[in-house]
LUMBATOR-539092 format. One record per atom (N, C-alpha, C, O): x, y, z; residue number from 1; residue in three letters; atom name. Coordinates in pm, whole numbers. Layout:
REM residues N
px py pz num residu atome
X Y Z NUM ALA CA .
...
This chain:
REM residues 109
px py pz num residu atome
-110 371 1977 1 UNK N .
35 377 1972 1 UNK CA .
77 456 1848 1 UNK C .
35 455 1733 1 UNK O .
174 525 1911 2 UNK N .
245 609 1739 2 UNK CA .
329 547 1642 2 UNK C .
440 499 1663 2 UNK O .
281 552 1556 3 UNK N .
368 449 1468 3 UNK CA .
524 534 1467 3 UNK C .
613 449 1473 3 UNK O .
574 657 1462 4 UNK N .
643 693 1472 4 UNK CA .
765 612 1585 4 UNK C .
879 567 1571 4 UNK O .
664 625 1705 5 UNK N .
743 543 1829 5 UNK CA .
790 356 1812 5 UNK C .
861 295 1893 5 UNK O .
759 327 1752 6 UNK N .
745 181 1687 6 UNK CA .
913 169 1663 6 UNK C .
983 266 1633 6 UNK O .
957 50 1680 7 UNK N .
1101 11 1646 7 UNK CA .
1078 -28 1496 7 UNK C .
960 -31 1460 7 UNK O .
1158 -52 1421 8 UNK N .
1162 -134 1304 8 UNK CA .
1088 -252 1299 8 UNK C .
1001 -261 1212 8 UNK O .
1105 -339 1372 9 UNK N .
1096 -507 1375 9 UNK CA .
918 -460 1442 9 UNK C .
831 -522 1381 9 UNK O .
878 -393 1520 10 UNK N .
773 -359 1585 10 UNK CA .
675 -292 1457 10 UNK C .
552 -294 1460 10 UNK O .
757 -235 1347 11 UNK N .
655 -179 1219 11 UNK CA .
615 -304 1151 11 UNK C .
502 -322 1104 11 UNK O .
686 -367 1149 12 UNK N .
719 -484 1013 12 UNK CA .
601 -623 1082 12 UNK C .
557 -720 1021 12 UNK O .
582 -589 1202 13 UNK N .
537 -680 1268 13 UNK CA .
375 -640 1231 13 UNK C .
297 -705 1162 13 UNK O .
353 -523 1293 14 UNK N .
235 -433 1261 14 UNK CA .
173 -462 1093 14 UNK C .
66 -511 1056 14 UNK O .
275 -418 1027 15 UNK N .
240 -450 864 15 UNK CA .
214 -573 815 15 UNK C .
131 -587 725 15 UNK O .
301 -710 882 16 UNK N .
222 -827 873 16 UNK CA .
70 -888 914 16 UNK C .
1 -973 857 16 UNK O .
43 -796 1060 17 UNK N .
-53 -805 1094 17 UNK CA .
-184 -768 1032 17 UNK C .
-288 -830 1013 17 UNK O .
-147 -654 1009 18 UNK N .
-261 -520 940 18 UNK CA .
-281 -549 830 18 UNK C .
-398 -568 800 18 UNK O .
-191 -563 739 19 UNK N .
-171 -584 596 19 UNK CA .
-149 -675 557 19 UNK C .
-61 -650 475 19 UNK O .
-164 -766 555 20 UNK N .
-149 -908 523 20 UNK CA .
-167 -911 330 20 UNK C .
-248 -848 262 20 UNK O .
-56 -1009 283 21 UNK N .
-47 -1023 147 21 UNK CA .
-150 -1113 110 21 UNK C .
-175 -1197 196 21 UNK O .
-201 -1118 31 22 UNK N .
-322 -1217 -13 22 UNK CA .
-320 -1252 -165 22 UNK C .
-370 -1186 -257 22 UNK O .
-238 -1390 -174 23 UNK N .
-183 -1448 -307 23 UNK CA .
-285 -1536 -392 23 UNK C .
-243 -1603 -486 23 UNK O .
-441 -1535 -352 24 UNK N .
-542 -1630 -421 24 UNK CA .
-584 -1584 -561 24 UNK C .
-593 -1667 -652 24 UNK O .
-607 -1462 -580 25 UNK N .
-675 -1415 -693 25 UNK CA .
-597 -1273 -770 25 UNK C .
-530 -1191 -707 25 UNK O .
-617 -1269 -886 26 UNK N .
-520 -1112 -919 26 UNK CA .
-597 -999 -842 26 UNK C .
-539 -895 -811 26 UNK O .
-722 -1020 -813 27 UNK N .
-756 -853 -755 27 UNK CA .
-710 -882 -548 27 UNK C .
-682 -807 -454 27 UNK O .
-724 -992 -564 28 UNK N .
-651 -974 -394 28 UNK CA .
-505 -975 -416 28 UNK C .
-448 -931 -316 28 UNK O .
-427 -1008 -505 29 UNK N .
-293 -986 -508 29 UNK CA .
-251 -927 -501 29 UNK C .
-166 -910 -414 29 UNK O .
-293 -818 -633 30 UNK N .
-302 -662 -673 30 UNK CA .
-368 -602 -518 30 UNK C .
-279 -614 -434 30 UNK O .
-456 -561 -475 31 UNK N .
-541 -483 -346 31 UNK CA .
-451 -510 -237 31 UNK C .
-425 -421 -156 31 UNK O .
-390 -653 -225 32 UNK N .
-304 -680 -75 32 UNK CA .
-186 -578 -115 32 UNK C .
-139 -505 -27 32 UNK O .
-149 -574 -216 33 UNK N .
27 -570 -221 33 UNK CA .
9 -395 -250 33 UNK C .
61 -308 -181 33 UNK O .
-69 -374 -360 34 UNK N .
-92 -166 -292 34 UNK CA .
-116 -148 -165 34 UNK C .
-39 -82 -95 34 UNK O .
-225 -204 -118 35 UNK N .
-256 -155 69 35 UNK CA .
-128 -140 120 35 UNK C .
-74 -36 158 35 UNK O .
-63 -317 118 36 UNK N .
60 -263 184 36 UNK CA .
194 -200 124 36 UNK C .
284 -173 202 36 UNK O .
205 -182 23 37 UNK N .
296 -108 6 37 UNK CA .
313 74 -4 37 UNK C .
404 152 -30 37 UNK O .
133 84 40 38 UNK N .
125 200 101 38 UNK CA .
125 266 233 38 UNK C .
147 384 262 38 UNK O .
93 147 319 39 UNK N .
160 140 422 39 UNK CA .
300 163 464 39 UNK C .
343 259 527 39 UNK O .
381 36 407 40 UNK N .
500 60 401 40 UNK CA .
569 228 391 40 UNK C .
645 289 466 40 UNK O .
507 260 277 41 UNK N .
556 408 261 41 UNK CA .
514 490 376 41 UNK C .
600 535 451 41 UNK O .
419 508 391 42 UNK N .
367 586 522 42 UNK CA .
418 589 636 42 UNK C .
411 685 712 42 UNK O .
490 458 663 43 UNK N .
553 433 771 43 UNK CA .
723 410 761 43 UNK C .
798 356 842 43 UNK O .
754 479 619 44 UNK N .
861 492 626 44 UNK CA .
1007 390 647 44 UNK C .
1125 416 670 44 UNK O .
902 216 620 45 UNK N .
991 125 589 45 UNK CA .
1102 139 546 45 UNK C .
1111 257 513 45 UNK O .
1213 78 523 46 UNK N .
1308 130 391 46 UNK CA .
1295 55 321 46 UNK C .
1271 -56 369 46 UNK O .
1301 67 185 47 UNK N .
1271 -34 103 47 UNK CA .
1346 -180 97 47 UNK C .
1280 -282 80 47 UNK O .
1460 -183 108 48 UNK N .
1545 -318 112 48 UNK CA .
1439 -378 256 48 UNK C .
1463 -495 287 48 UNK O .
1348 -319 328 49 UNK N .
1293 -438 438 49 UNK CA .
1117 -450 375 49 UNK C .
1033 -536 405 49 UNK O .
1106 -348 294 50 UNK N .
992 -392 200 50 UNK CA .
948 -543 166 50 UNK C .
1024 -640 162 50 UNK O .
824 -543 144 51 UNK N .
798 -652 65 51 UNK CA .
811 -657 -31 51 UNK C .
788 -569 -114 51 UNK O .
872 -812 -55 52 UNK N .
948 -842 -220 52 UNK CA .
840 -945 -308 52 UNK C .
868 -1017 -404 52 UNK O .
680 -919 -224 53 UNK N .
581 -983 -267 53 UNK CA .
554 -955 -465 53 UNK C .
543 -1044 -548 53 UNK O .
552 -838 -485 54 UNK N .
533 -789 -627 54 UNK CA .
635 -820 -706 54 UNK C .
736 -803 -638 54 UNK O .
667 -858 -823 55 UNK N .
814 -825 -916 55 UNK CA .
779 -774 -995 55 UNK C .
696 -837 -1059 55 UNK O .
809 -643 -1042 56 UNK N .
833 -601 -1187 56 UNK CA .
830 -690 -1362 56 UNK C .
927 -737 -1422 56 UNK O .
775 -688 -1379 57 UNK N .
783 -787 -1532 57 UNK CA .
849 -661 -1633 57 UNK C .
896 -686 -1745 57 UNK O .
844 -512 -1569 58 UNK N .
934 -451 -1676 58 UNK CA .
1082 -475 -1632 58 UNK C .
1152 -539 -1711 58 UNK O .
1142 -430 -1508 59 UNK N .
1257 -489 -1446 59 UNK CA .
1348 -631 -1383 59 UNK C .
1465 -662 -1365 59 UNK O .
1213 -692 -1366 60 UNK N .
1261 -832 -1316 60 UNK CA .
1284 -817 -1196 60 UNK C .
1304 -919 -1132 60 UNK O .
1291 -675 -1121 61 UNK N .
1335 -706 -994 61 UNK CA .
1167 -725 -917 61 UNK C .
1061 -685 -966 61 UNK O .
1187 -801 -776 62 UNK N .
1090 -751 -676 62 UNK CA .
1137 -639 -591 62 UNK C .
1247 -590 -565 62 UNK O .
1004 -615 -556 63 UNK N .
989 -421 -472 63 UNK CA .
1116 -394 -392 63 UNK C .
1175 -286 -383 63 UNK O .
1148 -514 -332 64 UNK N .
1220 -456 -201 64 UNK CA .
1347 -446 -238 64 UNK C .
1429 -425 -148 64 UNK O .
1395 -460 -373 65 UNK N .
1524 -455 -440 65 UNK CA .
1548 -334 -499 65 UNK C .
1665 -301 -518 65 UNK O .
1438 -246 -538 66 UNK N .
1440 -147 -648 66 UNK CA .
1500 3 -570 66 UNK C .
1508 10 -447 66 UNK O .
1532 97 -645 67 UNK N .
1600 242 -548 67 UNK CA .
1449 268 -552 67 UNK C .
1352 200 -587 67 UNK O .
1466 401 -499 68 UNK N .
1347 464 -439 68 UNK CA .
1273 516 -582 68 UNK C .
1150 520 -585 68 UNK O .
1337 546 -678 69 UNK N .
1242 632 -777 69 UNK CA .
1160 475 -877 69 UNK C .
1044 465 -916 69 UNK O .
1263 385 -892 70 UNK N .
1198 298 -922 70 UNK CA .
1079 250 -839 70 UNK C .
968 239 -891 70 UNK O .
1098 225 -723 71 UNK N .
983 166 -612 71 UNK CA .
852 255 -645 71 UNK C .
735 217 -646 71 UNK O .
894 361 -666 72 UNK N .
742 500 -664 72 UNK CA .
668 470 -777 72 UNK C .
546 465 -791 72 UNK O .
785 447 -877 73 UNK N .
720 420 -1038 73 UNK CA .
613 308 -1038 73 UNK C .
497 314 -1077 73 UNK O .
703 171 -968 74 UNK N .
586 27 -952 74 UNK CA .
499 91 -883 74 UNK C .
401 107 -956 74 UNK O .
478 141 -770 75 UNK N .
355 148 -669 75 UNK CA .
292 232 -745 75 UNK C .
173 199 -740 75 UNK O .
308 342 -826 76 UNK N .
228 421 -922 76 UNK CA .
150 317 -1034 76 UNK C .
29 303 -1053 76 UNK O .
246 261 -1089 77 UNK N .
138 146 -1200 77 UNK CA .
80 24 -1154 77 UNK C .
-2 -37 -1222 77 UNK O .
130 -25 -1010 78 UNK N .
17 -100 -980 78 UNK CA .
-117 -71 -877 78 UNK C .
-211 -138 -836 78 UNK O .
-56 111 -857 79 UNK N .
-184 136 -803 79 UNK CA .
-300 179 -954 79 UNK C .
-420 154 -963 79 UNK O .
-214 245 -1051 80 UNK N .
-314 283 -1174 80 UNK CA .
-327 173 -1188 80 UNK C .
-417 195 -1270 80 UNK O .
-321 21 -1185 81 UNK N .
-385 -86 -1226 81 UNK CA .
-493 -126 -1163 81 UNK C .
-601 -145 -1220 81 UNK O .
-472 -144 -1037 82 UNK N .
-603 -184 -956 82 UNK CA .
-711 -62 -953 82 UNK C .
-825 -95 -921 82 UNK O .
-684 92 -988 83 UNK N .
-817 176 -1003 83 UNK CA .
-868 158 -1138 83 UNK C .
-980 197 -1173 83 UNK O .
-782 94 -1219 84 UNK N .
-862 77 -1362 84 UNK CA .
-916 -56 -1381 84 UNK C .
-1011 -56 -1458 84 UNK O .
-876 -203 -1321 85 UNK N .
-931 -268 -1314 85 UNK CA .
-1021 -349 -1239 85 UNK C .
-1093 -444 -1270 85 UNK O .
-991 -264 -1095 86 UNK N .
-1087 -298 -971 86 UNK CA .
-1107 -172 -902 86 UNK C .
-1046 -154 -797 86 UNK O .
-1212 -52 -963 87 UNK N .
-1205 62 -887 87 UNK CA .
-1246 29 -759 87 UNK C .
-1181 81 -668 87 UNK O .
-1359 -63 -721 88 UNK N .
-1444 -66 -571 88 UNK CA .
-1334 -73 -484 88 UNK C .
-1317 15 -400 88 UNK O .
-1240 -193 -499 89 UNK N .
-1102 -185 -425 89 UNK CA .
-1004 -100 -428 89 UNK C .
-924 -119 -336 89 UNK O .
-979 -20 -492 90 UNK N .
-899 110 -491 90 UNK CA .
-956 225 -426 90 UNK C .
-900 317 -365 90 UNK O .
-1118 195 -456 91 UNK N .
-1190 304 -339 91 UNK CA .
-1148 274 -202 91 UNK C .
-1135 351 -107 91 UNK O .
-1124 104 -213 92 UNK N .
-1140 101 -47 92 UNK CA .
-1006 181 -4 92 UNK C .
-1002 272 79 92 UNK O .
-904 131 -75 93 UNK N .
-801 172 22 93 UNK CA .
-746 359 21 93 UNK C .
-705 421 119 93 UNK O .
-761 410 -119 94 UNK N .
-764 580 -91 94 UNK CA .
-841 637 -74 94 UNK C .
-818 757 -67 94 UNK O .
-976 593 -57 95 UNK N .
-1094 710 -8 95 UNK CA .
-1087 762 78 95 UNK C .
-981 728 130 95 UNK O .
-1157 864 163 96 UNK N .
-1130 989 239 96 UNK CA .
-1264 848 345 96 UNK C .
-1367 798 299 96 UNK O .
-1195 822 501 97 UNK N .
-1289 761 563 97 UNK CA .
-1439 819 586 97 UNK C .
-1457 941 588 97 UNK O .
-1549 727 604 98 UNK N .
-1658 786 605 98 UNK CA .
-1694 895 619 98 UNK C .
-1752 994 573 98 UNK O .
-1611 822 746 99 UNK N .
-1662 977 884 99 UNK CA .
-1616 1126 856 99 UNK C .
-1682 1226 885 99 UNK O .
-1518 1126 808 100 UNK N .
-1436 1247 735 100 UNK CA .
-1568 1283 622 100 UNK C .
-1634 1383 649 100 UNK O .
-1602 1209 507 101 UNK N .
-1684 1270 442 101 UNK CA .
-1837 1316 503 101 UNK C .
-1898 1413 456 101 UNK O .
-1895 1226 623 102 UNK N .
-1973 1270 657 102 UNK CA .
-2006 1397 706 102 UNK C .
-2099 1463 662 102 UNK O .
-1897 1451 839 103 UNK N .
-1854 1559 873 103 UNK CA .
-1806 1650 725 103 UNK C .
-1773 1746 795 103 UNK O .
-1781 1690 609 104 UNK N .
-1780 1736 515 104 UNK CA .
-1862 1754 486 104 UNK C .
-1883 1875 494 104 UNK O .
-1976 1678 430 105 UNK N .
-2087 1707 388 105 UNK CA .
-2200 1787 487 105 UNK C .
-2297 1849 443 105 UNK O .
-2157 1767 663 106 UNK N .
-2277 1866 729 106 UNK CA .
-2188 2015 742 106 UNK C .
-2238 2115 794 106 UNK O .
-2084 2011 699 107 UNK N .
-2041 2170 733 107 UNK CA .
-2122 2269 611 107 UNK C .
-2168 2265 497 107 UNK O .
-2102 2356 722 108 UNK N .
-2171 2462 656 108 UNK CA .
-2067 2571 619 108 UNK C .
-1994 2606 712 108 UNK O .
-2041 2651 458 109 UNK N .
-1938 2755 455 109 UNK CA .
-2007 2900 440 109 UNK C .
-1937 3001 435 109 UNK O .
């Protein structure tokens, strides 16, 4: 299915599913709440239907409150947080999929 074709309530549904927040430990807190709030972006949520899972300790607000340049700023420092303090999990979620690198590595230029 295209996420494009997806209603609102049909994304949000998807993103609960897929992405699920995970509040036990700081590196699943941190890893749940980048995954999905990269999601979110990708799929073009709007932010007021964002998750208001994260809050700012510089602003006080949570995510789904902030304008857009603020929102970019948090998802920028809590993604530089989780590659500096949990790279394996930051690999997981921006690395280039296997298969993509595999096929990379047999081409020939």
């Amino acid at each position: 299915m295209n996420k494009n074709n997806l209603s609102l309530n049909e994304k949000i549904k998807k993103l609960n599913r897929e992405y699920p927040l995970v509040p036990h430990t700081n590196a699943g807190r941190l890893s749940s709440m980048v995954r999905r709030m990269k999601a979110e972006k990708e799929m073009d949520i709007p932010i007021n239907l964002r998750s208001g899972f994260a809050i700012s300790t510089k602003t006080g607000k949570s995510a789904n409150k902030m304008n857009e340049k603020r929102w970019d700023e948090f998802y920028d420092s809590l993604s530089g947080e989780l590659k500096t303090s949990y790279p394996e999990l930051y690999q997981r979620i921006f690395s280039i999929p296997e298969i993509i690198n595999v096929n990379l590595k047999n081409e020939k230029y």
